[in-house]
C-alpha positions as CSV (number, residue, x, y, z in Angstrom):
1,X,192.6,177.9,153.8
2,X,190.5,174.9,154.4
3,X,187.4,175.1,156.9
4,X,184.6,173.2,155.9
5,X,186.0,170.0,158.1
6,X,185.7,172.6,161.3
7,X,182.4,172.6,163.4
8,X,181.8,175.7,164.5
9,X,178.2,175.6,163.9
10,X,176.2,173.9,167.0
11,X,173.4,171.8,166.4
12,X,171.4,172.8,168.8
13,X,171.3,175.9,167.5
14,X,169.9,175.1,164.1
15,X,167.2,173.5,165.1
16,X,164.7,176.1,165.1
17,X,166.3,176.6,161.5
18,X,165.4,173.1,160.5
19,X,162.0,173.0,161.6
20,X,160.5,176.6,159.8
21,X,162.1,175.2,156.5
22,X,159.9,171.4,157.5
23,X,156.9,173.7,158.0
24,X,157.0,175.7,154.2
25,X,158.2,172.5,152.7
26,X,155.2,171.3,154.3
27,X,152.8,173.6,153.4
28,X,154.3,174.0,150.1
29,X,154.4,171.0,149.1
30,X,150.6,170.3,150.1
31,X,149.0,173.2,148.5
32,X,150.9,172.1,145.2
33,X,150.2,168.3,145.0
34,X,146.7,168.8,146.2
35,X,146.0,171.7,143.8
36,X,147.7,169.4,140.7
37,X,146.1,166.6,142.2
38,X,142.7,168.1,141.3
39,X,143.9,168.9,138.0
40,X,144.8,165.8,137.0
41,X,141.7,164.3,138.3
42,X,139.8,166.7,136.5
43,X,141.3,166.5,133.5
44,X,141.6,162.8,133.5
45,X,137.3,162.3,134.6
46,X,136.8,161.1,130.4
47,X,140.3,159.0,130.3
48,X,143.8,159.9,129.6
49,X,146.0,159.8,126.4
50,X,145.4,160.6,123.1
51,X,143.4,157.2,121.7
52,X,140.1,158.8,124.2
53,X,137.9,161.1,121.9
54,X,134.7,162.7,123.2
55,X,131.8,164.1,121.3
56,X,130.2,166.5,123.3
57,X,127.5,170.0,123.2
58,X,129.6,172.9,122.9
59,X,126.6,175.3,124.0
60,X,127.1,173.4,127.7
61,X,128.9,175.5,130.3
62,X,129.9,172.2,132.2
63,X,131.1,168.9,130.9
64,X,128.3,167.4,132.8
65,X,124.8,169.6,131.7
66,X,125.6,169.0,127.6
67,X,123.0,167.0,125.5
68,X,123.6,165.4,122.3
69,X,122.1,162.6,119.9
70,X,122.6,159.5,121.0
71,X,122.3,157.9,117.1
72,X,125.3,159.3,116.6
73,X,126.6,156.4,118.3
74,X,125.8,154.3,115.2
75,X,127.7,156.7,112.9
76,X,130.7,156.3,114.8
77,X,131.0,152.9,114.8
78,X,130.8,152.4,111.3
79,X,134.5,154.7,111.3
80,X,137.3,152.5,110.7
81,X,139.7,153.1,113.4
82,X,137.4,153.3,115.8
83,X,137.6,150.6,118.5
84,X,134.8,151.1,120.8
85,X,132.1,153.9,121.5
86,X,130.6,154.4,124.7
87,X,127.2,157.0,125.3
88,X,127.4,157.9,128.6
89,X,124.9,160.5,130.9
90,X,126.2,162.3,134.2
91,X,123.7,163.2,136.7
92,X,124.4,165.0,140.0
93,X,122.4,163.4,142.6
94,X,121.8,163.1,146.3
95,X,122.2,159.8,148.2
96,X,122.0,159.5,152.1
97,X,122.2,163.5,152.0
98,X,125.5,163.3,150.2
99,X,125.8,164.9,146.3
100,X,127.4,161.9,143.9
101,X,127.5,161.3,140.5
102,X,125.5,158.6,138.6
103,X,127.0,157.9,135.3
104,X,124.3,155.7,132.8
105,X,125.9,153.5,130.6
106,X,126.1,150.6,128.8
107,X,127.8,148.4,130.7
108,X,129.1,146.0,127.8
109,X,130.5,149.3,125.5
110,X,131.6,151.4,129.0
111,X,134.2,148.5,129.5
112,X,135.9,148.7,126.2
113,X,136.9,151.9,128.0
114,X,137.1,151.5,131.8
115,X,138.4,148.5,133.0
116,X,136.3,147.8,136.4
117,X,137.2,144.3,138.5
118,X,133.9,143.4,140.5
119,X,134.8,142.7,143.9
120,X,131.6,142.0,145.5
121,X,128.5,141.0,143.4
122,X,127.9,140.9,139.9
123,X,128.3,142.7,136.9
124,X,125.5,145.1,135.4
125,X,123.7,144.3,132.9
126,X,121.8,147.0,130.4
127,X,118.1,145.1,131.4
128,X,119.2,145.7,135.3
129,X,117.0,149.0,135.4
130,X,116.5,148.4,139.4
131,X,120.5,147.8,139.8
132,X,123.7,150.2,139.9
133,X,127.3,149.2,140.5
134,X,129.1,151.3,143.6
135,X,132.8,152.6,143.3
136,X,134.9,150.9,146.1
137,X,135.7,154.6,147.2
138,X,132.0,155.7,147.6
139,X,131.1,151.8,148.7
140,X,133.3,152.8,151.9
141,X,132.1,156.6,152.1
142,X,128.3,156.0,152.3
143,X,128.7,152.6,153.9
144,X,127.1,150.8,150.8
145,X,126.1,147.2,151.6
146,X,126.0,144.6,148.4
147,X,122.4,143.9,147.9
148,X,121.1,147.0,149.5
149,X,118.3,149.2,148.2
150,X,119.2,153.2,147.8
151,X,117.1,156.3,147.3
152,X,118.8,157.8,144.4
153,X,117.3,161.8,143.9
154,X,118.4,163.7,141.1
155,X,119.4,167.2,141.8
156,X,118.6,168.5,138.1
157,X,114.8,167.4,137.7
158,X,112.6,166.6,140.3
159,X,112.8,162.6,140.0
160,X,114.0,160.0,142.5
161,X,114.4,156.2,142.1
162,X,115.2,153.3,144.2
163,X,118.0,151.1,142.8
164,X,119.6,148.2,144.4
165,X,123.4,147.7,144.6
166,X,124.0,145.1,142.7
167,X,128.0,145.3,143.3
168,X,131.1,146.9,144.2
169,X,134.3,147.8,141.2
170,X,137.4,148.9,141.7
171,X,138.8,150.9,138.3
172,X,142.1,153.2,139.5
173,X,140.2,156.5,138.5
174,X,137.7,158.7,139.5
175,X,135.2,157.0,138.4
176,X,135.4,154.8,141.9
177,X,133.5,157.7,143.9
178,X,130.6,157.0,140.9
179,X,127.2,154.9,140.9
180,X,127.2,153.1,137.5
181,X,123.6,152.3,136.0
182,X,122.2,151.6,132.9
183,X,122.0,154.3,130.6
184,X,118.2,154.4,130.8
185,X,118.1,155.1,134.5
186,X,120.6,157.8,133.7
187,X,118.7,159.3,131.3
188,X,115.3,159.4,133.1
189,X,117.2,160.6,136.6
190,X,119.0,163.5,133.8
191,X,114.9,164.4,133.0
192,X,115.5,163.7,129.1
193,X,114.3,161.0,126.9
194,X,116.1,158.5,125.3
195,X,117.5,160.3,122.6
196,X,120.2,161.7,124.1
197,X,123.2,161.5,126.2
198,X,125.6,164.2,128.2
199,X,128.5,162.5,125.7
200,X,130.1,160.1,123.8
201,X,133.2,158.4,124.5
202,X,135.2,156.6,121.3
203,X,138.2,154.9,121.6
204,X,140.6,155.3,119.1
205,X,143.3,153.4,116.7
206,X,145.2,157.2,116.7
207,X,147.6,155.6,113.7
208,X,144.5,155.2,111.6
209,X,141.7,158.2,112.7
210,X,142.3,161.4,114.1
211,X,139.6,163.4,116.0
212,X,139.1,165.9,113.0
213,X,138.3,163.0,111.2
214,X,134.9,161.4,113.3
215,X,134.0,165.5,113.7
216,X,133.9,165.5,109.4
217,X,132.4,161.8,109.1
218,X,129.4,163.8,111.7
219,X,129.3,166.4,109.7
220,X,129.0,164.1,106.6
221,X,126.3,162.5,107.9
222,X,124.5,165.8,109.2
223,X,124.3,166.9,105.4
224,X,123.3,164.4,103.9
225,X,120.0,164.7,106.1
226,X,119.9,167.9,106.7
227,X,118.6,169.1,110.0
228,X,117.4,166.0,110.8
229,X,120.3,164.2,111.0
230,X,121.2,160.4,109.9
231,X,122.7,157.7,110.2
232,X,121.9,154.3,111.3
233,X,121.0,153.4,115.0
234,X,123.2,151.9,117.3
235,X,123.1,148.1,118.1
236,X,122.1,146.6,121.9
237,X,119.4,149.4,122.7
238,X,116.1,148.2,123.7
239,X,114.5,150.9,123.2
240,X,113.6,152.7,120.1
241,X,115.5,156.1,119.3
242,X,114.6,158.7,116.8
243,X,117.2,160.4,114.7
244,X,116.6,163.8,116.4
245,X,117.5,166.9,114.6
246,X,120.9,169.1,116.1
247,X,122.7,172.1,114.7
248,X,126.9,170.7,113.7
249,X,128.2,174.0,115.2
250,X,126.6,172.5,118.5
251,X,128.9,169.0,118.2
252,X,132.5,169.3,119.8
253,X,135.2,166.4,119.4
254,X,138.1,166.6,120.6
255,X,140.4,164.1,122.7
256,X,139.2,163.7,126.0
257,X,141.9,165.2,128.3
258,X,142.3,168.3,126.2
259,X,138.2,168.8,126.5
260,X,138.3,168.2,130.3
261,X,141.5,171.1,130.5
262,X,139.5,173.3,128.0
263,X,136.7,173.9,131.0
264,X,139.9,174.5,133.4
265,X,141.3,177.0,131.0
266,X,138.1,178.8,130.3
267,X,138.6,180.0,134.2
268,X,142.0,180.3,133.9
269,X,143.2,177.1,136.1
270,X,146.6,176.0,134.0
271,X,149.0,173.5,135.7
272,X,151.3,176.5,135.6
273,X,149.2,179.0,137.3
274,X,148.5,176.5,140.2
275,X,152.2,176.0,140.9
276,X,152.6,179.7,140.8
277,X,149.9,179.9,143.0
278,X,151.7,177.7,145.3
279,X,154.9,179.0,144.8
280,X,153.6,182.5,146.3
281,X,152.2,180.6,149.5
282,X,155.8,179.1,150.0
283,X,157.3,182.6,149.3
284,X,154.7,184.1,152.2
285,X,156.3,182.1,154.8
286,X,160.1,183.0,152.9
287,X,160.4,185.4,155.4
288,X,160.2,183.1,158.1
289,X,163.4,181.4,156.4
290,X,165.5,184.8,156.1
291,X,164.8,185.6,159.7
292,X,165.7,182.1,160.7
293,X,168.8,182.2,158.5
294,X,169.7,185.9,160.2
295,X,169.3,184.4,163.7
296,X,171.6,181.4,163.1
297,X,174.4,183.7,162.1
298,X,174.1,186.1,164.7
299,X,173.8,183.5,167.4
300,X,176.9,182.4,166.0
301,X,178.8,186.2,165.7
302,X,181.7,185.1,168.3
303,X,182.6,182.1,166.5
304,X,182.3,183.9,163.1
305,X,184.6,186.9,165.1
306,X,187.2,184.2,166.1
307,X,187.5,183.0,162.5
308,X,187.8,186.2,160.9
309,X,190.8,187.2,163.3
310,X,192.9,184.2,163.0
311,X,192.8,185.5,158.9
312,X,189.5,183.8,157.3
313,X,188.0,185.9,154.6
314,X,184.4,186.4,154.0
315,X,184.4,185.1,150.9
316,X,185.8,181.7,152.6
317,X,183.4,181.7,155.1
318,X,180.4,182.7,153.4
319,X,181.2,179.8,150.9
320,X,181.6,177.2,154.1
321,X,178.4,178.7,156.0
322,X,176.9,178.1,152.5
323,X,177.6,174.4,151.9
324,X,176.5,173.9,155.8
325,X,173.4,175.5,155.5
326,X,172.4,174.0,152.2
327,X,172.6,170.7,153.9
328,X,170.7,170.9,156.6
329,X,168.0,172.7,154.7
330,X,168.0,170.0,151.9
331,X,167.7,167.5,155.3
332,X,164.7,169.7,155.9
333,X,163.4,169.7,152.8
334,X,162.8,166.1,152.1
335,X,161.4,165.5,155.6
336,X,158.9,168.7,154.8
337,X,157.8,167.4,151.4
338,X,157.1,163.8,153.1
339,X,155.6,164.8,155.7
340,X,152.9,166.8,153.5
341,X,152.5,163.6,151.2
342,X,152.0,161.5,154.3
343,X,149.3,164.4,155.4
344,X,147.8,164.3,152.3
345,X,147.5,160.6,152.0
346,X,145.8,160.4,155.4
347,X,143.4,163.8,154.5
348,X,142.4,161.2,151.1
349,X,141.9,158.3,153.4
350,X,139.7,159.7,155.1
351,X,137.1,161.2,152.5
352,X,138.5,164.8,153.2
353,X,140.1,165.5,149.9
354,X,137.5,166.0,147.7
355,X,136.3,168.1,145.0
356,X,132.4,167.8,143.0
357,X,132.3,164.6,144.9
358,X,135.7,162.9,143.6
359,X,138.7,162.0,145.5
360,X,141.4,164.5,144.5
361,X,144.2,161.8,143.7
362,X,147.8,163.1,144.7
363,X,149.8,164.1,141.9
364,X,153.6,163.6,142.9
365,X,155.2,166.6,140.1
366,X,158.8,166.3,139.9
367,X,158.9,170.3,139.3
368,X,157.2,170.7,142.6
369,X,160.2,168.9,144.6
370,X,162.8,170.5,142.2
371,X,161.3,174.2,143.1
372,X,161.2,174.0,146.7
373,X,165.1,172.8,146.9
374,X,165.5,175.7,144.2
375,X,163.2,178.4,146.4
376,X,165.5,177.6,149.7
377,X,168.5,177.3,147.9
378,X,167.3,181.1,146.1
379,X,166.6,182.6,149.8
380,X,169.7,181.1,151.9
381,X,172.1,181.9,149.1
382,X,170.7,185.6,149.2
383,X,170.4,185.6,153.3
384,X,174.4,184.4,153.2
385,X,175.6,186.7,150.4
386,X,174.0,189.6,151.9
387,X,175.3,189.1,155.4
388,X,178.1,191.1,157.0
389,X,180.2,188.6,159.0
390,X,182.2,190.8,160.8
């Protein structure tokens, strides 16, 4: 006996229904594509994909506060395989009462990694040391002007300078909520000398060098010297570096995604446990769902009465209640997931989704949709199976 054509389900009635299951998609789905938003932004702050290697200090407890050799540079351009080699050094720092990040570079090695399009201004150079470039995302934040002169204060050392912007980038990463100097403001704001950087960055032919292979060719080098170290001295510095002594066991490589994660996994922050973590704020307001399933069956009892005593089993109806359910829900589902990317969107707009000074970007997961149709699919199917239907 055929009943899925017959409406004895009113629409008014449901719409209580619809709008709980908008609300957890909703908060579901904004606690999960903000949470793997940070994620990725985190793990993404040295680049993405596999031909990104960073040599860092493994004694640092952040990826920010490690020191090593800047000479090594030199070493590791002489790898074949290797494309391009960028030292870079993070400081946290204040500006207009706000914490950013400066990152010193040099500006003609950083681009071999980071593409940056200047939209207002000029380029930097390494011999700007009065000049920073401004991310478009902090440009609009702080309300940095081109040409306008900044008190830059470093929160690790007690050291200030006043640097002028010389212009604004746009990059598609997190490195638009940075200030970009040259690598010798960054290392003077940092309180270290000129020997050394937070890390270096190499970009890689993977098909020709692996990661274990620069670590060995640093280690090579490290014994031939002994504790003093070797090598030659990178080109473009003007000034003079010392081949500084350093311990191998304190030199990490590894590819720079995987070393961003390692810090996430040292706390135990996994992609996995933050969708668990999510899934368990969808399944607090589950019971929301159940009792809004329970109240659109028993304000439909009579009609259910009237179709079990004309000779429809429970089995058939349960089955039809089923399919109707589902597609409403589904209907509320999408408009609940949408509704938390539009929130989102706006939230990041606005400078309210950030985390250590970065815009959180959002991270649209396909397992994030697929779970919440699966999680109310898992709870209406139980709430239907279990009822009476008398």
């Amino acid at each position: 006996m055929r009943i899925i054509g017959f409406r004895y389900i009113r629409r008014q009635r449901i719409v209580i229904f619809i709008i709980i299951l908008v609300l957890s998609s909703m908060l579901f789905s904004i606690m999960a594509f903000s949470l793997l938003g940070f994620y990725k932004g985190f793990s993404a702050y040295l680049g993405e994909g596999k031909d990104i290697v960073v040599v860092y200090d493994r004694k640092s407890s952040t990826p920010f506060t490690g020191l090593i050799p800047v000479y090594l540079v030199g070493n590791l351009s002489s790898i074949k395989g290797v494309i391009a080699t960028s030292p870079e050094i993070i400081v946290p720092c204040l500006l207009k009462n706000e914490s950013v990040f400066l990152r010193g570079v040099i500006p003609e090695k950083f681009v071999k990694l980071n593409q940056l399009v200047i939209i207002k201004g000029s380029m930097l150079e390494l011999e700007d040391l009065n000049s920073v470039i401004v991310g478009r995302r902090i440009a609009e934040r702080l309300n940095l002007k081109l040409g306008e002169k900044v008190l830059v204060l470093s929160v690790l050392v007690n050291r200030y300078l006043e640097l002028q912007v010389k212009g604004i980038f746009v990059s598609g990463s997190v490195i638009d909520d940075e200030i970009i100097a040259p690598l010798y403001v960054g290392q003077w704001l940092r309180g270290t000398d000129y020997n050394y950087v937070t890390v270096i960055r190499v970009k890689i032919d993977g098909s020709i060098v692996k990661p274990s292979t620069i670590f060995e060719a640093i280690t090579m080098k490290s014994s031939e010297t002994g504790s003093s170290g070797g090598g030659r001295l990178p080109e473009g510095f003007v000034v003079s570096l010392s081949r500084v002594g350093f311990n191998i066991e304190d030199i990490g490589v590894n590819e720079a995604q995987k070393f961003m994660e390692s810090y996430l996994n040292k706390y135990g922050v996994t992609r996995e446990s933050l969708i668990v973590l999510s899934v368990m704020v969808f399944l607090l307001s589950s019971a929301a769902i159940v009792i809004a399933s329970k109240t659109i069956l028993i304000q439909h009892k009579g009609e259910v009465s009237i179709l079990r005593s004309i000779g429809v089993s429970k089995k058939l109806l349960k089955k039809d209640l089923l399919i109707k359910l589902l597609f409403w829900s589904l209907i509320a589902s999408s408009i609940g997931i949408i509704l938390g990317v539009t929130i989102l969107t706006i939230m990041q707009e606005n400078g309210f989704l950030q985390v250590l000074s970065h815009t959180v970007p959002i991270q649209l997961d396909p397992l994030v949709i697929i779970l919440d149709f699966v999680l109310v699919f898992i709870l209406i199917l139980v709430m239907v199976l279990r009822s009476e239907l008398e």
